[in-house]
C-alpha positions as CSV (number, residue, x, y, z in Angstrom):
1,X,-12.9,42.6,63.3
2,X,-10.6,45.9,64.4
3,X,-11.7,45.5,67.7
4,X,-11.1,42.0,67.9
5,X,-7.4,41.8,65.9
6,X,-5.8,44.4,68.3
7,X,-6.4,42.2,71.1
8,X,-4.8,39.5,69.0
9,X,-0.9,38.2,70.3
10,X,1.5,39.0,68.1
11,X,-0.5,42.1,66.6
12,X,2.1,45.2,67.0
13,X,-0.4,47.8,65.2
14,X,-3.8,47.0,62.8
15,X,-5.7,49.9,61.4
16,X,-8.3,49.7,58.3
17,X,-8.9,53.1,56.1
18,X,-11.9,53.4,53.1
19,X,-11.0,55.2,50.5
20,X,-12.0,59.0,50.4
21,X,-12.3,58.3,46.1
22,X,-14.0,55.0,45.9
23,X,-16.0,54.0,49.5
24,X,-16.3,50.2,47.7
25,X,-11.5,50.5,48.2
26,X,-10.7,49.4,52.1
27,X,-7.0,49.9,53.1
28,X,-5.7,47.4,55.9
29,X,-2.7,48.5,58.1
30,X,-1.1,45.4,60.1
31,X,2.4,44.7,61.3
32,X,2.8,41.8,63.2
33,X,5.7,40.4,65.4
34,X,6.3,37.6,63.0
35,X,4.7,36.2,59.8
36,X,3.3,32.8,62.4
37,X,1.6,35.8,63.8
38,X,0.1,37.0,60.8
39,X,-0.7,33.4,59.7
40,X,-2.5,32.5,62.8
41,X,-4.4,36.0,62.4
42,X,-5.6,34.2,59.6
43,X,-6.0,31.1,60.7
44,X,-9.1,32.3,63.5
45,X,-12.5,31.6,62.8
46,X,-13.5,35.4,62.5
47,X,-11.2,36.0,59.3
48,X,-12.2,32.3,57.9
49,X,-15.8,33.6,58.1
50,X,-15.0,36.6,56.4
51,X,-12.8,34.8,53.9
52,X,-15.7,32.6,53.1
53,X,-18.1,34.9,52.6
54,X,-16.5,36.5,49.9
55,X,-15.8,40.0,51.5
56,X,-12.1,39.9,49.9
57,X,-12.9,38.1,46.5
58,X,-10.9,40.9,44.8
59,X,-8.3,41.7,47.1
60,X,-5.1,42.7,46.4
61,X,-2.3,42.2,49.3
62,X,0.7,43.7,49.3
63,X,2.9,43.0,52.2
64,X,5.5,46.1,52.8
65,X,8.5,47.5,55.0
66,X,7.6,49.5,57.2
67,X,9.1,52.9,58.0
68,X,10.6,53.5,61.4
């Protein structure tokens, strides 16, 4: 999915960490050009798949300003 979301239009930077503590804890780093963008990130069938199969059943999204 990294591979596929930085080719993505309106995709300015995405990046995904694991957690050095707790390998089951992913960290996602995306900043998009405008929230469309990042709705329409959403929106493809490679996220709904994901989505679907439960991968982020216990997510927790914070959206944040980024420092510049």
């Amino acid at each position: 999915m990294t591979k596929i979301a930085k080719t993505e239009p309106g995709i300015i930077y995405y990046s995904l960490a694991r957690s050095s503590a707790d390998p089951s804890v992913f960290f996602f780093f995306e900043h998009y050009a405008s929230k469309e963008d990042f709705v329409r990130h959403t929106q493809r069938e490679e996220s709904q798949i994901i989505f679907r199969e439960g991968w982020f059943r216990d997510c927790v999204a914070r959206f944040e300003k980024a420092i510049v």
